[in-house]
N, C-alpha and C positions, 0 to 999 in steps of 0.2 A: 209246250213252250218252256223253253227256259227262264229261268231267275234269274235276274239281273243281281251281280255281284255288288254285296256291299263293302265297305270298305270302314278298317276299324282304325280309327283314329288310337293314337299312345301316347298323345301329349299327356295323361297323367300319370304314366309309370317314370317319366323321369322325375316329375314332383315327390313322385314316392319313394324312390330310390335315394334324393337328396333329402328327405326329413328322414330317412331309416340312417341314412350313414354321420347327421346330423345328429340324432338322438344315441347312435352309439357311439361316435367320440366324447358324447356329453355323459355318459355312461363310462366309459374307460379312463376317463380324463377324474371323475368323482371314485373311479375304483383305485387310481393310483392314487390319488390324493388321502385315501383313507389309508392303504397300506402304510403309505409314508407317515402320516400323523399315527399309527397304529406303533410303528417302529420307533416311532422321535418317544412314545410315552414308555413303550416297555425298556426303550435306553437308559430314559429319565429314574424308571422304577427298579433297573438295576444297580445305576449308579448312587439311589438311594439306598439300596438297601447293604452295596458295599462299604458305604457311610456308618451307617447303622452299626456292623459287623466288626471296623474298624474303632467307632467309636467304644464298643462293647467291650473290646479288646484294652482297650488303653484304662479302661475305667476298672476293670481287672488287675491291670500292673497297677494304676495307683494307690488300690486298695491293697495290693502285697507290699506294695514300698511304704505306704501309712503303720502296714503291721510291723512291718520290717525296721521301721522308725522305732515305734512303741517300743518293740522289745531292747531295742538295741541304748534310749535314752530312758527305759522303765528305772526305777531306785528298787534295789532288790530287798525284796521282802527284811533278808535279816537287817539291812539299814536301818529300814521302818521301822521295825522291834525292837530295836537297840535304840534308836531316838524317841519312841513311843517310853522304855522303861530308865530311860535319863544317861543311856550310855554314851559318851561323845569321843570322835577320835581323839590320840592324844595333840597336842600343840608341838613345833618341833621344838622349842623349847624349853619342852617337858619330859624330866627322867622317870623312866620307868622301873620298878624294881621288882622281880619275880621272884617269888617264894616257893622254897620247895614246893614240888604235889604233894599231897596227901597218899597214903596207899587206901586205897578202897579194899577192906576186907570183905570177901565174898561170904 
């Protein structure tokens, strides 16, 4: 005798087929979302650190243009040592009068 044929019902493969294609747009959709937030912070941590780089740079030239100050408005030493030992320029008018040198015998 033959078997009476049975018959397989599929109503659940399409249930399964829409929570499988459901759960990977929800997947793809969270993978893009990550790359993009991945990229917006390493943009963020490049444009900080050309900040940085910049900034570093300027704080360089201020520090040569401070020296560059210094030297350029310093009072030069012999000033200081002539004001320290009571020397002052003359007045313009004041005559000055030069006396022979001396000869230094060796």
């Amino acid at each position: 005798m033959a078997k009476p044929r049975t018959t397989v019902r599929r109503t659940g493969n399409g249930r399964a087929v829409l929570a499988i294609t459901a759960a990977m747009m929800v997947l793809t959709a969270a993978g893009i979302f990550h790359v993009w937030n991945t990229q917006r912070t390493l943009a963020l941590r490049r444009a900080i650190w050309v900040e940085l780089e910049r900034s570093r740079k300027l704080e360089n030239e201020r520090t040569e243009m401070r020296q560059e100050q210094a030297r350029m408005t310093a009072v030069p030493r012999a000033a200081v040592k002539a004001e320290v030992m009571g020397l002052r320029a003359p007045r313009a008018e004041q005559v000055i009068t030069i006396e022979e040198p001396e000869e230094v015998v060796p």
